[in-house]
C-alpha positions in Angstrom: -96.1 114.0 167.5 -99.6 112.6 168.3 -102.6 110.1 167.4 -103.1 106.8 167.3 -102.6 106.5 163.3 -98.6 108.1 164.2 -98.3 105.7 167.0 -99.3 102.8 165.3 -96.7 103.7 162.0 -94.1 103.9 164.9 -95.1 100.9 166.2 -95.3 98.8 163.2 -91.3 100.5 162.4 -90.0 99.2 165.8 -91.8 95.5 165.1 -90.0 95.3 161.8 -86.2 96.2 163.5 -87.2 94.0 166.8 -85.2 90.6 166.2 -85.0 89.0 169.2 -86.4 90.4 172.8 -89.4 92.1 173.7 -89.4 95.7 174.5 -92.5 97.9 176.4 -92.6 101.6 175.3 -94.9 104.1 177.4 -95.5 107.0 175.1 -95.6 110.7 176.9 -99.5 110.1 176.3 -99.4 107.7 178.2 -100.4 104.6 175.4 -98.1 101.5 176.2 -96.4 99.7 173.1 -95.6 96.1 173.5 -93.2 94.8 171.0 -92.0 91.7 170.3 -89.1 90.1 168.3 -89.4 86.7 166.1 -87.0 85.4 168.8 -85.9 85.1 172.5 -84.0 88.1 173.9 -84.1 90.3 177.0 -87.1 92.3 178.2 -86.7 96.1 178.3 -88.7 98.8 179.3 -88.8 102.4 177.6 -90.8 105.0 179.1 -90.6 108.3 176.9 -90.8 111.5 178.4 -90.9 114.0 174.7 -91.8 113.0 172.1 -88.8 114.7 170.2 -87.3 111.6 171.5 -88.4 109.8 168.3 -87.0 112.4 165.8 -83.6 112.2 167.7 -83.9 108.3 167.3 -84.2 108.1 164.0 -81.2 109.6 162.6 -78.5 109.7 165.4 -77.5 106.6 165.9 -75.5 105.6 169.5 -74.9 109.5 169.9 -78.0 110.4 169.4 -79.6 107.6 171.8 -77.1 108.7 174.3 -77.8 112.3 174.3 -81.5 112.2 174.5 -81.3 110.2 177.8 -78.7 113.0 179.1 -81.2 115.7 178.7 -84.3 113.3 179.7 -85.8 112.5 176.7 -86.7 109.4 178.2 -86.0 107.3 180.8 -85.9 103.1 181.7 -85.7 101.3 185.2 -83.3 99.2 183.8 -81.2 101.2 181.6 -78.4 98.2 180.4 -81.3 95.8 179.5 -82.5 98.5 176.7 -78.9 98.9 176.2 -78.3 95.2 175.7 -82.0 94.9 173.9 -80.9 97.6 171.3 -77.4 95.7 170.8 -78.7 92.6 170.5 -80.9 94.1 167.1 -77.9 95.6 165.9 -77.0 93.6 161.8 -74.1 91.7 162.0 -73.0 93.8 159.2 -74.7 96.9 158.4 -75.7 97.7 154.8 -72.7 99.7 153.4 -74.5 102.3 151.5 -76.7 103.7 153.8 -77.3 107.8 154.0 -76.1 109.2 156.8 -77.5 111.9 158.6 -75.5 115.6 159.4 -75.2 115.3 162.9 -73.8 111.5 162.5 -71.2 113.0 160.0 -70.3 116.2 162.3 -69.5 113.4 165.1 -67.4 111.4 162.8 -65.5 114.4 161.8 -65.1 116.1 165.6 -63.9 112.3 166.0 -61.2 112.1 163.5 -59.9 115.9 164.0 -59.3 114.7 167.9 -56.3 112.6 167.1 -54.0 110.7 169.4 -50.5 112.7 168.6 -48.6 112.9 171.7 -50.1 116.7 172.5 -53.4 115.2 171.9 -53.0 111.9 173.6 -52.5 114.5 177.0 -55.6 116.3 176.1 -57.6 113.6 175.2 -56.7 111.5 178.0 -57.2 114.8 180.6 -60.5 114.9 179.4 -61.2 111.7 181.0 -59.1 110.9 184.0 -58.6 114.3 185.4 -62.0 114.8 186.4 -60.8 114.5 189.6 -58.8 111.5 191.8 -61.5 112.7 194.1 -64.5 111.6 191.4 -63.2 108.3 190.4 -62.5 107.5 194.6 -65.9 108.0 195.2 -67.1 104.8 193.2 -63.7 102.7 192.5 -62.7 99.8 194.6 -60.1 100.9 197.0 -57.4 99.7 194.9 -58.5 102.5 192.5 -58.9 99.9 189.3 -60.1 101.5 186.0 -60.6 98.5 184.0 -62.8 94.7 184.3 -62.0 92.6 187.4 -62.5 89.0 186.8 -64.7 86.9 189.0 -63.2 83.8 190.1 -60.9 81.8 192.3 -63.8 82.6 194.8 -64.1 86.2 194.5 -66.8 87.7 194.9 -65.8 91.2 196.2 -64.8 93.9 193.3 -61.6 94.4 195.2 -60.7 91.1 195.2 -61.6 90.4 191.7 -59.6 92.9 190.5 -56.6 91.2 192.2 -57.3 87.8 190.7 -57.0 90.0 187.4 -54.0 91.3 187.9 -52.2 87.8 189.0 -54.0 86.6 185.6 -51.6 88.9 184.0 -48.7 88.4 185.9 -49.2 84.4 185.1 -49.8 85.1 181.5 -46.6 86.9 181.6 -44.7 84.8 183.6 -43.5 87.2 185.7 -40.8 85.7 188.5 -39.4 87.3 191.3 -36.8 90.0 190.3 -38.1 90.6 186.9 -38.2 93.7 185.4 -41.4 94.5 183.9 -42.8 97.7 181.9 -46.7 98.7 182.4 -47.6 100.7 179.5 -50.7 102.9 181.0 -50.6 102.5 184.7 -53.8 104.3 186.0 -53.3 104.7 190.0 -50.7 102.5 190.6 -53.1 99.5 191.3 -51.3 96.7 188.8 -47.7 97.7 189.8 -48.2 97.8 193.2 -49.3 94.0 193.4 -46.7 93.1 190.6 -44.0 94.4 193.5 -45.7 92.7 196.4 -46.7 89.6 195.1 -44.2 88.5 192.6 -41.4 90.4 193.8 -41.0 92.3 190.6 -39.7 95.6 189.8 -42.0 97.8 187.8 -41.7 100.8 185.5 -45.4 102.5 185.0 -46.0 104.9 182.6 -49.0 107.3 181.9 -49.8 110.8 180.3 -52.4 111.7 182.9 -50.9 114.2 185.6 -53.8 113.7 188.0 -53.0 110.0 187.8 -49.0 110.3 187.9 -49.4 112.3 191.2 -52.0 110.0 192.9 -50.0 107.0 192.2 -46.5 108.4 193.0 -48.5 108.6 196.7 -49.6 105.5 196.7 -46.1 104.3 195.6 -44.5 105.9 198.5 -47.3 105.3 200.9 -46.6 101.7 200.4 -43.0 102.0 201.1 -42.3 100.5 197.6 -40.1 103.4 195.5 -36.9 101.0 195.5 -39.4 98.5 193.2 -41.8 100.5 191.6 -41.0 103.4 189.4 -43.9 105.8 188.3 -43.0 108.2 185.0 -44.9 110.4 183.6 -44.2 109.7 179.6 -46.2 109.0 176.2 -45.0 105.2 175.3 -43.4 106.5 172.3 -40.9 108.4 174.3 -39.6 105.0 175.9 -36.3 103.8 176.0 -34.6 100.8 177.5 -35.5 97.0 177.3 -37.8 94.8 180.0 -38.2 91.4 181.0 -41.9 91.6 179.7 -44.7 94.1 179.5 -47.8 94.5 180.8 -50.6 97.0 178.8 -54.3 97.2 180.7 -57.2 98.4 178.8 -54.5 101.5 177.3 -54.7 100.5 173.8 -58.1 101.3 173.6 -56.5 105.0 174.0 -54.3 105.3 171.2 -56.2 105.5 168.3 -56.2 103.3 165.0 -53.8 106.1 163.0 -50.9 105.0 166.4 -51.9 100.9 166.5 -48.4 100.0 164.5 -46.6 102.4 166.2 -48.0 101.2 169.9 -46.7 97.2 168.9 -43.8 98.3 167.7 -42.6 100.2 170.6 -43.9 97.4 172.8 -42.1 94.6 171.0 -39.1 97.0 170.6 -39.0 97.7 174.7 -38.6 93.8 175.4 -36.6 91.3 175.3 -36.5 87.9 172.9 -38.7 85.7 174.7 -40.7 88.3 176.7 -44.1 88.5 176.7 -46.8 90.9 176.1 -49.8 90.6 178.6 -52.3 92.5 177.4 -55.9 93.2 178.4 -58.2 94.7 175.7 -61.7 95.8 175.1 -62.5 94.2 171.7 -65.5 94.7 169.2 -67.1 91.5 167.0 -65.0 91.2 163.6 -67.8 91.6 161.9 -69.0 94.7 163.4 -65.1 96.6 163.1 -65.6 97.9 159.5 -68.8 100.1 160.2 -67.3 100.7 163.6 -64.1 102.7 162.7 -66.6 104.5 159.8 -68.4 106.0 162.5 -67.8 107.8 166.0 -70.4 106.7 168.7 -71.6 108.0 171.9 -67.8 106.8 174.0 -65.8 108.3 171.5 -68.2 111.7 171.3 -68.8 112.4 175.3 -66.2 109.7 177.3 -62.8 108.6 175.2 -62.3 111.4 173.0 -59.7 109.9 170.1 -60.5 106.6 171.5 -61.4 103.2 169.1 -61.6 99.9 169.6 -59.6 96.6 167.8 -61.1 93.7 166.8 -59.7 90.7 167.9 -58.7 90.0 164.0 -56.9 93.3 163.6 -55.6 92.8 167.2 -53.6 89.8 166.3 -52.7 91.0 162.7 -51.3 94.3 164.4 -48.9 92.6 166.5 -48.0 90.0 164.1 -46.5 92.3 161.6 -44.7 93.9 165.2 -43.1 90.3 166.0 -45.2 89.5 168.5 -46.7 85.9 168.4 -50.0 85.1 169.9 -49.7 82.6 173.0 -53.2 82.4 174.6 -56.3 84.3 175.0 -58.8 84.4 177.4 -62.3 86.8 177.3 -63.8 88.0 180.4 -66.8 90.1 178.9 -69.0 88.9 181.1 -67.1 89.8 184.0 -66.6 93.2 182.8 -70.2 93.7 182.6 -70.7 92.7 186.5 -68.3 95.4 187.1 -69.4 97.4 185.1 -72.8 97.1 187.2 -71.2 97.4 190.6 -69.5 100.6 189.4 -72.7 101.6 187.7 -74.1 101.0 191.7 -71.5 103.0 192.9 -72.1 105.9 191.3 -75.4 105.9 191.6 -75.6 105.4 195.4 -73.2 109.0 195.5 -75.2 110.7 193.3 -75.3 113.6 196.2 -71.7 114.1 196.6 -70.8 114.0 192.3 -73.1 117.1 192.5 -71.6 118.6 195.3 -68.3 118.2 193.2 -70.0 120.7 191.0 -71.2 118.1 188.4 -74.4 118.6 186.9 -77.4 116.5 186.6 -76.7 116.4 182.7 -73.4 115.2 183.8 -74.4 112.6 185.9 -77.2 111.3 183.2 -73.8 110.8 181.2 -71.9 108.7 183.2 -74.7 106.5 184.0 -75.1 105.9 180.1 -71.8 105.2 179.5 -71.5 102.6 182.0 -74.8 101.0 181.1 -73.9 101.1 177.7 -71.1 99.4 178.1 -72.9 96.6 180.1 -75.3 96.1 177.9 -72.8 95.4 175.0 -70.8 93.0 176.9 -74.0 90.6 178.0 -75.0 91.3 174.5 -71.7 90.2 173.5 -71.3 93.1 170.6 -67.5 93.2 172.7 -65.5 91.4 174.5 -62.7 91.8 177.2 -59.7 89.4 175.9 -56.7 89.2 178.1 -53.9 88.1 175.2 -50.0 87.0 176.0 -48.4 88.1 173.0 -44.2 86.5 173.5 -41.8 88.5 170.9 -39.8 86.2 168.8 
């Protein structure tokens, strides 16, 4: 694709779709398009390197976007600002009869045949966390916290933010010394390990990930903490027993719409009258959660396999018809986008050492869009990171 007459089509198409924002295009001639939205917005820049870029654009939606920058289609010095730019244009609520290209279908379809039975919870979940303890060590906080750390009660350091998280949780739950407490989705350890320092609390952790079941049973031990913290490798539907309260951080996001009833139901079954439910969740806008589960984007393709995302409507709907009343709420999105940048940081800065792990450039292109793509939807406020206390009647 070249000529002015093409560029200037392609510039009048972007003008009509840019809302809000300003956005400056370098073409791989070399022209510069300056576009500008009808009203304020971020400023992004957009330098493409092929012009196949456009045709990949047009009809691929998220995946598509995504996958172009992995194989350097084109490139941005400030890759969350287009991201946020882009979300920021998205309709409230896309037109629901709208054709829908081949490759957009085959995604939604490689989506839906990935689902979150128990086998393919394992798999789908291995796909992610047992890159490697090593990987996620290399741009984690020490703590080795998967999920957004909240930025207050003066702190200011990733490790400590993550801390004031956790106590969040522990508050919203109520959690007193001696409790027994269930974390649904456990990661490293991080969350239990505080829960049995700080509060006194005896914790039962649960995840499917092996790579993450071993590293924490170290950390567990390490800490001298076995008598108070109990790490089990187990789906959540395998549970048995009753607890004080539970505790679920960013895990639901995991199990896939098809397994939401079956997820509160377990939860409100495994404790007690009175108990509460802290959980944290990545949400999406209500109004965006019909034409979200319609389609697979570029987490659910290349990062979450079998992952989706609630609403906060559906959220409180779900664990209504479970028994579980909704207490209080509190959103952090903007939070989770500072750590998503720090993280982003991170993993730039070891860009050596991912390669020497045997990752490949394409590889590392990946991972840097997934965590700018999710910054850029949480400053653009598409989702949100609600930490909910749900308390079982």
């Amino acid at each position: 694709m070249s000529g002015l007459t093409q560029e200037t089509q392609r510039s009048r198409a972007w003008h009509r779709r840019l809302r809000a924002g300003t956005l400056e295009i370098t073409l791989p001639n070399g022209h510069i398009l300056n576009l500008s939205g009808r009203e304020p917005g971020p400023s992004a820049v957009l330098r493409l390197n092929r012009w196949r870029a456009l045709r990949r654009f047009a009809g691929g939606g998220t995946v598509a976007f995504g996958e172009s920058y992995m194989d350097g289609d084109w490139d941005s010095p400030d890759l969350p600002k287009v991201i946020e730019l882009a979300a920021r244009n998205l309709p409230k609520r896309p037109m629901a009869f709208r054709r829908v290209s081949p490759w957009r279908f085959a995604d939604r379809m490689r989506h839906v045949f990935r689902p979150n039975t128990q086998d393919g919870s394992r798999e789908n979940i291995a796909a992610h966390y047992d890159l490697g303890n090593d990987f996620y060590a290399l741009w984690l906080d020490p703590s080795m916290t998967y999920s957004s750390a909240v930025f207050a009660d003066g702190a200011t350091d990733l490790e400590d933010a993550q801390a004031v998280k956790n106590r969040r949780l522990l508050d919203i739950a109520g959690v007193q010394p001696g409790d027994r407490i269930l974390e649904i989705g456990c990661g490293w350890g991080g969350f239990a390990l505080q829960a049995a320092r700080e509060r006194g609390a005896h914790v039962t952790a649960v995840t499917v990930s092996q790579a993450q079941y071993d590293e924490a049973c170290k950390r567990v031990a390490a800490a001298g903490l076995n008598e108070q913290v109990d790490i089990q490798l187990r789906d959540y539907r395998d549970l048995d027993g009753q607890w004080d309260h539970a505790v679920s951080v960013e895990m639901i996001e995991a199990v896939g719409e098809k397994y939401w009833p079956v997820y509160f139901d377990r939860v409100a079954a495994s404790i007690r009258p009175g108990g509460t439910f802290a959980l944290q969740a990545i949400v999406i806008e209500n109004e965006r959660f019909d034409a979200y589960r319609r389609s697979a984007d570029f987490i659910q393709k290349h990062i979450f396999p079998g992952g989706a995302l609630l609403s906060p409507a559906v959220l409180r709907e779900q664990a209504s018809v479970a028994g579980l009343s909704w207490s209080a709420s509190a959103g952090y999105g903007l939070d989770y986008a500072e750590t998503l940048a720090r993280w982003r940081d991170r993993f730039e800065s070891v860009a050596d050492r991912v390669a020497g792990m045997g990752f490949d450039e394409r590889f590392r292109r990946c991972w840097s869009f997934y965590l700018a793509y999710c910054e850029g939807g949480f400053r653009a406020g598409n989702i949100d990171a609600l930490q909910v206390a749900l308390v079982k009647s």
